[in-house]
C-alpha positions in Angstrom: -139.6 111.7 -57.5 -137.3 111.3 -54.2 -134.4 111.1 -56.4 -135.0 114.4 -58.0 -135.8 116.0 -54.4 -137.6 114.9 -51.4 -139.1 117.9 -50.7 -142.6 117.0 -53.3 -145.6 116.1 -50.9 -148.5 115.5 -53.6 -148.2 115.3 -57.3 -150.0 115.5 -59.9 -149.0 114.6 -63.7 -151.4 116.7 -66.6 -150.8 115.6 -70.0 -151.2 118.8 -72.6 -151.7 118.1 -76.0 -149.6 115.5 -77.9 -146.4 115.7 -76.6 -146.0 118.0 -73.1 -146.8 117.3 -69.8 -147.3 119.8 -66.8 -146.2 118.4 -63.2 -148.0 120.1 -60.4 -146.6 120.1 -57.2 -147.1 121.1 -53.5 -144.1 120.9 -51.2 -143.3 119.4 -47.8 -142.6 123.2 -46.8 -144.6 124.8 -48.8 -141.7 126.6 -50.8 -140.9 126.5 -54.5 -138.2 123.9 -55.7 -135.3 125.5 -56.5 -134.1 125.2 -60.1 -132.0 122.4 -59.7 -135.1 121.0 -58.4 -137.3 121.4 -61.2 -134.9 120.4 -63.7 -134.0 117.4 -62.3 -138.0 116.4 -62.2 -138.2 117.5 -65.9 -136.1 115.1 -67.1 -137.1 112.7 -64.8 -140.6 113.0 -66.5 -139.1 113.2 -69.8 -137.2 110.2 -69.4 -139.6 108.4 -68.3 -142.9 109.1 -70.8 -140.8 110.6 -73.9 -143.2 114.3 -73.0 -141.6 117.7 -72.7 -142.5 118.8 -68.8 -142.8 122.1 -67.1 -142.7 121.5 -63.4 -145.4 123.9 -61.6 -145.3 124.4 -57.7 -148.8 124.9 -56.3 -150.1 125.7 -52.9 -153.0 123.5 -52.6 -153.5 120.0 -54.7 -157.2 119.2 -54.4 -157.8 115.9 -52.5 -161.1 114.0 -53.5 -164.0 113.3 -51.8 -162.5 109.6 -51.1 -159.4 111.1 -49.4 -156.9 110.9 -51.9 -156.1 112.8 -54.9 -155.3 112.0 -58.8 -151.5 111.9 -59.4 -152.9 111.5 -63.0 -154.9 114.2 -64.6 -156.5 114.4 -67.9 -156.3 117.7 -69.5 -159.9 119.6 -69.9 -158.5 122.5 -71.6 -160.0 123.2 -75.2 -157.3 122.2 -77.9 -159.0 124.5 -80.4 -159.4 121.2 -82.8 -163.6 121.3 -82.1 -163.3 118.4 -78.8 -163.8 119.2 -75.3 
């Protein structure tokens, strides 16, 4: 992650479907990466699990009732195949 930029304060890796991935961010300054940004942590994901990635900056990254929040995320989206 610092490689790519070291603006990212929480992440948070969502694996869609079979082969994509969504990266949810919030940043240091609260500002969106810049594209160089993003494309750098794109392949940086890609490399690293073999999943396309689309980088997302959010605002807010809930944190959990034990004070920390998942950097992994299942995804609870309905895939249309008849499974939650």
């Amino acid at each position: 992650m610092a490689a790519a930029t070291p603006r990212v304060f929480l992440h948070q890796l969502r694996v869609t479907g079979e082969t994509a991935a969504e990266l949810h961010c919030t940043t240091f300054d609260g500002a969106p990466l810049r594209p160089a940004e993003t494309a750098a942590l794109e392949d940086g994901v890609r490399e690293l699990t073999g999943r396309r990635c689309r980088v997302e900056h959010r605002a807010h990254i809930a944190i959990g009732k034990s004070g920390k929040h998942a950097w992994l995320a299942e995804d609870l989206r309905p895939t249309g195949r008849g499974e939650p």
